[in-house]
C-alpha positions as CSV (number, residue, x, y, z in Angstrom):
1,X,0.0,0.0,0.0
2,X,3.1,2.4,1.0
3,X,4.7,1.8,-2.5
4,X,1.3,1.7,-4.5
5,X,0.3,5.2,-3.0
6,X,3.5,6.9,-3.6
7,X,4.2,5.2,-7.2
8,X,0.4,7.0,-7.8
9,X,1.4,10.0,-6.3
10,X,4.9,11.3,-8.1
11,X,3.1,9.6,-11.1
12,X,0.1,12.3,-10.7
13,X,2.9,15.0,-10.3
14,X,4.7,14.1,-13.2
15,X,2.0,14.1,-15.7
16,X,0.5,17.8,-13.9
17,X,4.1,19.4,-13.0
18,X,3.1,22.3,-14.5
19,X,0.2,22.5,-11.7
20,X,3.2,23.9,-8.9
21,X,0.8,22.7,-5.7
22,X,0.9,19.1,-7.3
23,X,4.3,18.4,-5.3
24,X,1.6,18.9,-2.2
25,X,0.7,15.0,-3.2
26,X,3.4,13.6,-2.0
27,X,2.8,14.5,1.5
28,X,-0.2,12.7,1.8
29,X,1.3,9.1,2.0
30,X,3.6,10.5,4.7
31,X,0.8,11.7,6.8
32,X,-1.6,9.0,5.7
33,X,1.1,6.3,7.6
34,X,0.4,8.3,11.1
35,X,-2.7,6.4,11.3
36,X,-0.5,3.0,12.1
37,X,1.0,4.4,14.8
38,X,4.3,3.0,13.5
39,X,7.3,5.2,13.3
40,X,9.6,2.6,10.9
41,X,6.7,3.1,8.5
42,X,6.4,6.9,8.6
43,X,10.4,7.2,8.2
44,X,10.5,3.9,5.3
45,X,7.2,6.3,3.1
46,X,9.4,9.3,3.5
47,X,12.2,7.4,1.9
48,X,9.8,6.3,-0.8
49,X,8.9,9.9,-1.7
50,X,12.1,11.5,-1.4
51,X,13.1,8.2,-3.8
52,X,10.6,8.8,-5.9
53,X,11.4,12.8,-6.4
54,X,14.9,11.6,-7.0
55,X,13.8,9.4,-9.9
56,X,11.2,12.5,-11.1
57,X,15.0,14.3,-11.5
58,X,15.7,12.1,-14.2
59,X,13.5,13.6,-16.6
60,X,15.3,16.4,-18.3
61,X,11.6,18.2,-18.6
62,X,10.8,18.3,-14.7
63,X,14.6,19.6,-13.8
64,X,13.9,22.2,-16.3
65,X,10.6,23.5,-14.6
66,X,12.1,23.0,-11.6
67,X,13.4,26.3,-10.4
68,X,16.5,25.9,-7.8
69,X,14.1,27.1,-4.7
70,X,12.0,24.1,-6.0
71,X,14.2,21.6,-6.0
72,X,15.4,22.3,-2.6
73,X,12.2,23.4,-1.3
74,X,10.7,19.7,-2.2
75,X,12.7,17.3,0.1
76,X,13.0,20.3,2.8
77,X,9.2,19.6,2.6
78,X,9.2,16.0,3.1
79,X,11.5,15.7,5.8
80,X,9.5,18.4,7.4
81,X,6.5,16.4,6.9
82,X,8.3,13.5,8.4
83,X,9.5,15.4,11.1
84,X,5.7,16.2,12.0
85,X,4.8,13.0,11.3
86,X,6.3,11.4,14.2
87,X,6.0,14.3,16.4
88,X,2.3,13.3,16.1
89,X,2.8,9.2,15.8
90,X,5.0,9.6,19.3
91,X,2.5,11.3,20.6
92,X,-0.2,9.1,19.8
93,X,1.6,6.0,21.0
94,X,2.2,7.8,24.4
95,X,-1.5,8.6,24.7
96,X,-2.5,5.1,23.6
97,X,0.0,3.7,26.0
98,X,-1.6,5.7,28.4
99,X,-4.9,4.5,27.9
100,X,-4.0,1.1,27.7
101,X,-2.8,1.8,31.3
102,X,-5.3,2.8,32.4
103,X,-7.8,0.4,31.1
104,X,-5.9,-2.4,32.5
105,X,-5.8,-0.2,36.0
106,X,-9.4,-0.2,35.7
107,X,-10.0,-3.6,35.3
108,X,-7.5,-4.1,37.9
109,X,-9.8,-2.0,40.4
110,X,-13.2,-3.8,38.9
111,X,-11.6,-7.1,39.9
112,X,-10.4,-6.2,43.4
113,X,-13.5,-4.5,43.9
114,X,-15.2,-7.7,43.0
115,X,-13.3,-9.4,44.8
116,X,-13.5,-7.5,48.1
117,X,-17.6,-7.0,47.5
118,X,-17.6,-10.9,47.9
119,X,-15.2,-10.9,50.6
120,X,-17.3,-8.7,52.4
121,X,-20.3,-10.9,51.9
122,X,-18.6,-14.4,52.6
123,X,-17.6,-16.3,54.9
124,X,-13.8,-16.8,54.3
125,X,-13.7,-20.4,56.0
126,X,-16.5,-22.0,54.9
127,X,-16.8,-19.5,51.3
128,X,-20.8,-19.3,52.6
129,X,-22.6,-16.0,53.0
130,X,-21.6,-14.2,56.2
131,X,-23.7,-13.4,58.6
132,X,-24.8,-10.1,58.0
133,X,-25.1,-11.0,54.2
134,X,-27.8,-13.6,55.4
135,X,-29.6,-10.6,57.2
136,X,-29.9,-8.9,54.1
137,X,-31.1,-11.9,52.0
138,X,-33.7,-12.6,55.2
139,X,-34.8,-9.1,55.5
140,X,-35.4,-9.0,51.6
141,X,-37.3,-12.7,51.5
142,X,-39.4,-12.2,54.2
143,X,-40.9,-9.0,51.8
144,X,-41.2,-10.8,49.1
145,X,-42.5,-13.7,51.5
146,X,-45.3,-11.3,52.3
147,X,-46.3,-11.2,48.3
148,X,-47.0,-15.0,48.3
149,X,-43.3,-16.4,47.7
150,X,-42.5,-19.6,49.9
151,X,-40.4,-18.7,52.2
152,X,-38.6,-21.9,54.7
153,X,-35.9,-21.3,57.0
154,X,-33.8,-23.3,58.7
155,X,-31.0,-23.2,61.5
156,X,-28.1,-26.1,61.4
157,X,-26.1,-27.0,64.3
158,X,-23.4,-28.9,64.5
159,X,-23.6,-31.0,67.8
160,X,-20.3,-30.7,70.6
161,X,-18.5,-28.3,68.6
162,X,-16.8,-27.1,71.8
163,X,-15.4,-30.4,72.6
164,X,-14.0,-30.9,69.5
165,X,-12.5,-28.4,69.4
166,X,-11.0,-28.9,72.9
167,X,-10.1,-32.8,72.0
168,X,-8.7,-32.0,68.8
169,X,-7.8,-28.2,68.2
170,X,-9.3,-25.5,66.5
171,X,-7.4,-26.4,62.8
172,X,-9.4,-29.7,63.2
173,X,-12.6,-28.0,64.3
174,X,-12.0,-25.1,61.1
175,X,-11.8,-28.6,58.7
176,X,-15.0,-30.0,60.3
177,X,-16.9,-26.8,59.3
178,X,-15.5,-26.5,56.2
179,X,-16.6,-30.4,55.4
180,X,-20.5,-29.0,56.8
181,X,-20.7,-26.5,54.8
182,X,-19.4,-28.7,52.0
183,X,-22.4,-31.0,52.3
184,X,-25.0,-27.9,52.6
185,X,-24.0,-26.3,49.3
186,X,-23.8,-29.7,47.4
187,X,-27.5,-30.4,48.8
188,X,-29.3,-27.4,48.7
189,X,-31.1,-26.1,45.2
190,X,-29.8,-22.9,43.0
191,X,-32.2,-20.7,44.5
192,X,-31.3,-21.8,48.3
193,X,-29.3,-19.4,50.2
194,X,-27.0,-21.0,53.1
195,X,-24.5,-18.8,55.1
196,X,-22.4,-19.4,58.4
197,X,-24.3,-17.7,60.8
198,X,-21.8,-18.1,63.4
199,X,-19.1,-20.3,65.3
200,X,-21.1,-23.6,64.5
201,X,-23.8,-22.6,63.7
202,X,-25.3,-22.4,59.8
203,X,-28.8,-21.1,58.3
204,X,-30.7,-21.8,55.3
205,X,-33.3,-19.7,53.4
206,X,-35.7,-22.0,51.2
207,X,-37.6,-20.9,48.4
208,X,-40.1,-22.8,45.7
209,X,-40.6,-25.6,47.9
210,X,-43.3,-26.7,50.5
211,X,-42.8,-27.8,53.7
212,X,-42.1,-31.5,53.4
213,X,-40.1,-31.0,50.7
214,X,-37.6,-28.3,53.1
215,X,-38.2,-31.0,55.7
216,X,-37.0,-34.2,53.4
217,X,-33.9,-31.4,52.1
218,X,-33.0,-30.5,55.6
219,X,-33.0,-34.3,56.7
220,X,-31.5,-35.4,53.6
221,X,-28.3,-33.0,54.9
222,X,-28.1,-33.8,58.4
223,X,-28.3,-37.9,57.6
224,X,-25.3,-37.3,55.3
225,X,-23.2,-35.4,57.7
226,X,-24.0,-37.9,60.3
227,X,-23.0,-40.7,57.7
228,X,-19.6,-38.8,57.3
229,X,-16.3,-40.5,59.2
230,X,-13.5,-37.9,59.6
231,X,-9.7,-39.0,59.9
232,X,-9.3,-35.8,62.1
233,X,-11.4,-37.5,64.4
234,X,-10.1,-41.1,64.4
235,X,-12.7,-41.7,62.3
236,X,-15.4,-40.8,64.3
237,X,-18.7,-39.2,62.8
238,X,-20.2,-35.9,63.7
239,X,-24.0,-35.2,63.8
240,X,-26.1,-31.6,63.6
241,X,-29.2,-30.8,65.2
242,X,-31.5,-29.0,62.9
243,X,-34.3,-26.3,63.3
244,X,-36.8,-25.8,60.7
245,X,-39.8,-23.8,60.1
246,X,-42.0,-22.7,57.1
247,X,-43.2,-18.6,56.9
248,X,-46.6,-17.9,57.5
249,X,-48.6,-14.8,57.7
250,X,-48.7,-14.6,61.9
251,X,-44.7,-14.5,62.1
252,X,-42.9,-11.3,62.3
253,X,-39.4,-11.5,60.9
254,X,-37.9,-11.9,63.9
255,X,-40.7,-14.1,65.7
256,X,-40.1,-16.7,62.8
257,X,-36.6,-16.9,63.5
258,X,-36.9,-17.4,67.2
259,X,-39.3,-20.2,66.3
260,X,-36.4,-21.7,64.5
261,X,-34.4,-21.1,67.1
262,X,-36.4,-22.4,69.7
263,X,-36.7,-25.6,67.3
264,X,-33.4,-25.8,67.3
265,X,-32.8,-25.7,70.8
266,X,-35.6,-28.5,70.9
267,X,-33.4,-30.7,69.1
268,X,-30.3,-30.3,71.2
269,X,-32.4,-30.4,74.1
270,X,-34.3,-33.8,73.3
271,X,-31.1,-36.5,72.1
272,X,-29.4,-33.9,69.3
273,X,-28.4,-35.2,65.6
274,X,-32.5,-33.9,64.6
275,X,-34.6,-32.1,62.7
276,X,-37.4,-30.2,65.1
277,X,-40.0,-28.5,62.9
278,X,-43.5,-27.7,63.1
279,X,-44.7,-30.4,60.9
280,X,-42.8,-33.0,62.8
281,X,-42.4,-33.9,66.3
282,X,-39.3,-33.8,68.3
């Protein structure tokens, strides 16, 4: 393209030489190469037209037009052009370079912002929602709970906690919760939202189910935990105690969650490794 443009111009200059601005031509392959950016290819097209005035020389007509303020005028010209030509193409690449920095400090920021929003919301043992995450989400389901959405929640215990972490040391007891919560996210649905509520303790928030179903989820959970054996332990298994309750109308947000609570506290109370709910007895 460099060569095609600059064989058209000196070819349009030599057939109008008699028009003086024609030499003017030549400068627009110069200035067209800016928009690469590239200053090997602005200096290699202002080689090609100084080249190509040189062979423009040979014709005994064109010298003879030429007066001598012409012929050095021409190339003055060109490497002037040149000259301005990667004035501009430096420029540019500084500016680009710049943007280019600070696109990639941008994205830098949207990623660390990302990652600290989730941070913020997480857990960063058990990678569930925190605890005052899970207020949010309670806050907001228990509105739309009042609209006619399901709404089932559910508090999950795990049973001694204290004492194995006094047997067996609080690295052990962080690897226990981090096998809970393991089981919780692997049983739960995509619209479920489960979250460490605190030390031991875990809740659930269940939606588009009924009650027997939350029931059969919750059991389904606590069986496989209980199932589980742990070579922290010696082997030994380790059981939660489970309270469950669906939304309804008479419960204020916080007396449904004290209801849960209280079932939990059932459960512990009455043998542990249970599910207390309101559709089943202790």
């Amino acid at each position: 393209m460099s060569i095609t443009s600059t064989v058209i111009a000196w070819s349009m200059i030599h057939v109008n030489y008699d028009i003086r601005i024609m030499p003017a031509i030549c400068l627009l392959p110069i200035f067209a190469s800016v928009l690469f950016f590239n200053s090997r290819r602005v200096w290699f097209i202002s080689i090609l037209q100084l080249a190509g005035y040189g062979l423009l020389l040979i014709d005994p007509a064109y010298r003879t037009y030429l007066s001598t303020f012409d012929m050095i005028s021409i190339p003055f010209f060109l490497i002037l052009a040149t000259y301005v030509a990667q004035i501009i193409v430096t420029s540019g690449v500084e500016v680009l370079d710049d943007l280019q920095a600070s696109m990639i400090a941008k994205k830098e920021l949207i990623v660390r912002n990302a990652i600290m929003a989730k941070q913020s919301k997480t857990d960063g043992l058990t990678n569930l929602y925190n605890q005052s995450s899970f207020k949010d989400f309670y806050e907001n389901a228990f509105e739309y709970a009042n609209l006619g959405m399901s709404l089932h929640l559910a508090l999950i215990d795990i049973d001694d906690f204290k004492y194995i972490n006094d047997t067996y040391g609080h690295r052990v007891g962080d690897i226990i919760l981090e096998k809970v919560s393991l089981v919780i996210q692997e049983n739960i649905t995509a619209s479920d939202i489960a979250a460490r509520y605190g030390g031991e303790e875990f809740a659930l928030l269940m939606f588009e189910q009924s009650s027997e179903q939350t029931y059969d989820l919750v059991e389904l959970i606590r069986q496989k935990i209980s199932l589980m054996r742990h070579l922290e332990l010696g082997g030994a298994s380790i059981t939660v105690s489970i309270g469950l309750r669906s939304y309804s109308r008479d419960l204020s947000k916080d007396k449904l969650f004290e209801e849960v609570d209280a079932c939990l506290y059932t459960a512990k109370r009455t043998g542990k490794n249970k599910t207390v709910t309101s559709i089943s007895p202790a």
